[in-house]
C-alpha positions as CSV (number, residue, x, y, z in Angstrom):
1,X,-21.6,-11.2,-24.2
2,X,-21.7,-15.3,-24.3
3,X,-22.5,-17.9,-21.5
4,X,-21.5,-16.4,-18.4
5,X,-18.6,-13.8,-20.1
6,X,-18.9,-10.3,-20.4
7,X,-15.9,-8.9,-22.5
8,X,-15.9,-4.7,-23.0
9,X,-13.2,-3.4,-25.8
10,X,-12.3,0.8,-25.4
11,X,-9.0,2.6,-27.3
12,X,-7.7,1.9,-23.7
13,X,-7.8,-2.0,-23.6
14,X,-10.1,-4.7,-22.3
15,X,-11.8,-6.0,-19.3
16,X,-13.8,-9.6,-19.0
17,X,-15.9,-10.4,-16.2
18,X,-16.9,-14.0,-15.3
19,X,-19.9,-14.9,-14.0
20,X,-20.0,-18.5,-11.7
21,X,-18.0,-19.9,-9.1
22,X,-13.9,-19.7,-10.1
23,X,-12.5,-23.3,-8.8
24,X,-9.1,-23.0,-8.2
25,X,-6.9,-26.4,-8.7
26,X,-4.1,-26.8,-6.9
27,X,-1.5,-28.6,-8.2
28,X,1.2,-31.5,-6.6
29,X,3.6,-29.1,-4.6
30,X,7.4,-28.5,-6.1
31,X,10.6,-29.3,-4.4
32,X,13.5,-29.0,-7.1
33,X,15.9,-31.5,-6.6
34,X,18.4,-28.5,-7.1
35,X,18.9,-24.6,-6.6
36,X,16.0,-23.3,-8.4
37,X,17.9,-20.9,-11.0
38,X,19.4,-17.4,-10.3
39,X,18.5,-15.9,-13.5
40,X,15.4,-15.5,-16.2
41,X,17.5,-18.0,-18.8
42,X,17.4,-20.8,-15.7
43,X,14.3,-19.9,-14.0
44,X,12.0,-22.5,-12.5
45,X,9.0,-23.0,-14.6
46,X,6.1,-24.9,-12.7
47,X,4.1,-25.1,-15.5
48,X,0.8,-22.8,-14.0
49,X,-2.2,-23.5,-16.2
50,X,-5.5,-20.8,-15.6
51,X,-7.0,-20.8,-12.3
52,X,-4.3,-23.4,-11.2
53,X,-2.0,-22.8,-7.8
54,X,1.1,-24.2,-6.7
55,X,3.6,-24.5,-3.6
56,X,7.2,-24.3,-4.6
57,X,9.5,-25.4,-1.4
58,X,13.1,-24.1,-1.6
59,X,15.8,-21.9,0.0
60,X,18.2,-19.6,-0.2
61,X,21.2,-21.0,-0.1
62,X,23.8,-18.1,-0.3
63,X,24.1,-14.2,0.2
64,X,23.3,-13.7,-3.2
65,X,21.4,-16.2,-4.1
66,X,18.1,-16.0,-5.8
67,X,15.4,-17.9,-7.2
68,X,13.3,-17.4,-9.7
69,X,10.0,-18.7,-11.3
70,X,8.6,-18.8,-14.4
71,X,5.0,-17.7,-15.3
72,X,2.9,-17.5,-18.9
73,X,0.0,-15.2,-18.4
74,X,-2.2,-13.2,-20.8
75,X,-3.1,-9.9,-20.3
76,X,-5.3,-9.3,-17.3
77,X,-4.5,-12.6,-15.2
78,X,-3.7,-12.1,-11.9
79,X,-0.8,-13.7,-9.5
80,X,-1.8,-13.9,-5.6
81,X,1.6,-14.6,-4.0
82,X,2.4,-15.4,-0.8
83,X,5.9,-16.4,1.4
84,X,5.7,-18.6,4.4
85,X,7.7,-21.0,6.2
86,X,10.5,-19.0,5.5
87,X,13.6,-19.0,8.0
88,X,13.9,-15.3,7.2
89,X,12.7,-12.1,5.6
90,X,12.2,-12.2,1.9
91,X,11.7,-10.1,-0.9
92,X,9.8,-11.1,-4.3
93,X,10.2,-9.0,-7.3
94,X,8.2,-9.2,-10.6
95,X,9.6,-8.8,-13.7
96,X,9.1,-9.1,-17.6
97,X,10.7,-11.0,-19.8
98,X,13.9,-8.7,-20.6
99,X,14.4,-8.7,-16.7
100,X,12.8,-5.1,-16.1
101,X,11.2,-4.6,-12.6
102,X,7.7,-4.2,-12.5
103,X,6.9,-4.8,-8.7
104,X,8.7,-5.2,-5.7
105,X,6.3,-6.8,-2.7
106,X,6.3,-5.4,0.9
107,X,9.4,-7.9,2.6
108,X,7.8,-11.2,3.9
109,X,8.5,-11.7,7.4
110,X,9.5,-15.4,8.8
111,X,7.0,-17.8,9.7
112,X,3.5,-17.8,8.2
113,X,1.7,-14.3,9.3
114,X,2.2,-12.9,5.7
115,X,-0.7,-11.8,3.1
116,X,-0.8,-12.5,0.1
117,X,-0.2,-10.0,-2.7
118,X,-1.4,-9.7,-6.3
119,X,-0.2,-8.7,-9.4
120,X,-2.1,-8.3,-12.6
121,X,-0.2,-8.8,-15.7
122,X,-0.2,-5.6,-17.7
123,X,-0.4,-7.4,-21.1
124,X,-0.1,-11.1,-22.1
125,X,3.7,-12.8,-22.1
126,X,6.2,-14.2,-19.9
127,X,6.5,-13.3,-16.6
128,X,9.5,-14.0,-13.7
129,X,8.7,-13.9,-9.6
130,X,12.6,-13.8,-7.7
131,X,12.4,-14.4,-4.5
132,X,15.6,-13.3,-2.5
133,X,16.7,-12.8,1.2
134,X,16.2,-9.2,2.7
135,X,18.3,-7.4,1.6
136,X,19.4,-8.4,-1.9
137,X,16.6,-6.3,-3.9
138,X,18.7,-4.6,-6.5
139,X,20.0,-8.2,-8.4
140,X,19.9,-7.8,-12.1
141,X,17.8,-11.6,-13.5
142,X,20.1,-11.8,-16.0
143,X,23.6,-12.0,-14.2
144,X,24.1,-14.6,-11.7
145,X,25.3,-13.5,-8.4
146,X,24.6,-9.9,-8.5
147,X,22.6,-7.4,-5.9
148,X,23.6,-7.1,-2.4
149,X,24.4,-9.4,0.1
150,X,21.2,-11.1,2.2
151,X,21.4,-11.4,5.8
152,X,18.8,-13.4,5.4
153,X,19.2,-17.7,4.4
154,X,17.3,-20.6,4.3
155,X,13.9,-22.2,3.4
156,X,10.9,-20.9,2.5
157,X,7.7,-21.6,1.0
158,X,6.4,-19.6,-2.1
159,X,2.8,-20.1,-3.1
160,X,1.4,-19.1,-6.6
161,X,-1.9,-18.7,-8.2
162,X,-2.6,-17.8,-11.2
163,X,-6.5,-16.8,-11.7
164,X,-7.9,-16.1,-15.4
165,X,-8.2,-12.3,-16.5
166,X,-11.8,-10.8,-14.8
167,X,-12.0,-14.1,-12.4
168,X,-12.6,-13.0,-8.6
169,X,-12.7,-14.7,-5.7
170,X,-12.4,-14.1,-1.8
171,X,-8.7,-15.1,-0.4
172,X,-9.8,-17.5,2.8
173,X,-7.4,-18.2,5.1
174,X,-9.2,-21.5,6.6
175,X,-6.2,-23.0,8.5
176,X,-4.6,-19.8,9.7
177,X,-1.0,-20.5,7.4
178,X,-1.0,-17.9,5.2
179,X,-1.8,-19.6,2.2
């Protein structure tokens, strides 16, 4: 126990609980100059500090294209992720860092109606979220190209946050955007 923390150790791992307002910085938005990259070795990495956030504009450019995005999280953090803006359905897939699935989302829908969904890292380490047209779900991160054809191209917006392991706070949707 220390100012404001509460950290309990068992054989089955850890939990912290902060006390206090969480203040959530959000950072410039991204808009690569380029494809964001297809696979974990050329993934996008926007650089999310702790209870930092982020909007990364891009597309999908081809049937089998896919981007993905780099994130460093310890055990316990927590991604809230959201899709809008997008000119078509979606999918966003979690994975570790030797490409294994760990979540798929439910499919985004176009437009901006989407909630956000949260992932909690299972243990610290490197993290990818792919986003891909509906219904390329099966790509492998490390080969290029592969899965199945989308039906579904063109821009989107994918927002991240990243809050620190035992932070909580209420999602508000002030603006009605979805983000």
């Amino acid at each position: 126990v220390g100012a404001g923390v509460i950290t309990v150790f068992t054989i089955g791992g850890s939990s912290t609980l902060r006390a206090g307002a969480i203040t959530i910085t959000a950072l410039a938005d991204l808009t690569p100059a380029a494809d964001v990259g297809d696979t974990l070795a050329t993934a996008l990495n926007p650089a999310l500090g702790l209870n930092q956030s982020v909007r990364i504009n891009s597309g999908i450019a081809s049937a089998l294209d896919v981007d993905l995005q780099r994130v460093d999280l310890a055990a316990g953090d927590q991604l809230t992720l959201n899709v809008s803006n997008a000119v078509g359905y979606t999918y966003l897939r979690i994975f570790d860092a030797t490409g294994t699935q760990l979540a798929l989302l439910p499919l985004f829908s176009p437009g901006s109606a989407n909630a956000p969904q949260r992932f909690t890292a299972p243990s610290g380490g490197t993290y990818y979220v792919g986003v891909s047209g509906y219904a390329n779900n099966s790509y492998n991160p490390n080969i290029a190209g592969s899965g199945n054809n989308a039906s579904y191209l063109g821009a989107y917006t994918l927002s991240v946050e990243r809050l620190a392991a035992g932070s909580r706070h209420q999602f508000m949707d002030l603006d009605g955007d979805g983000q």
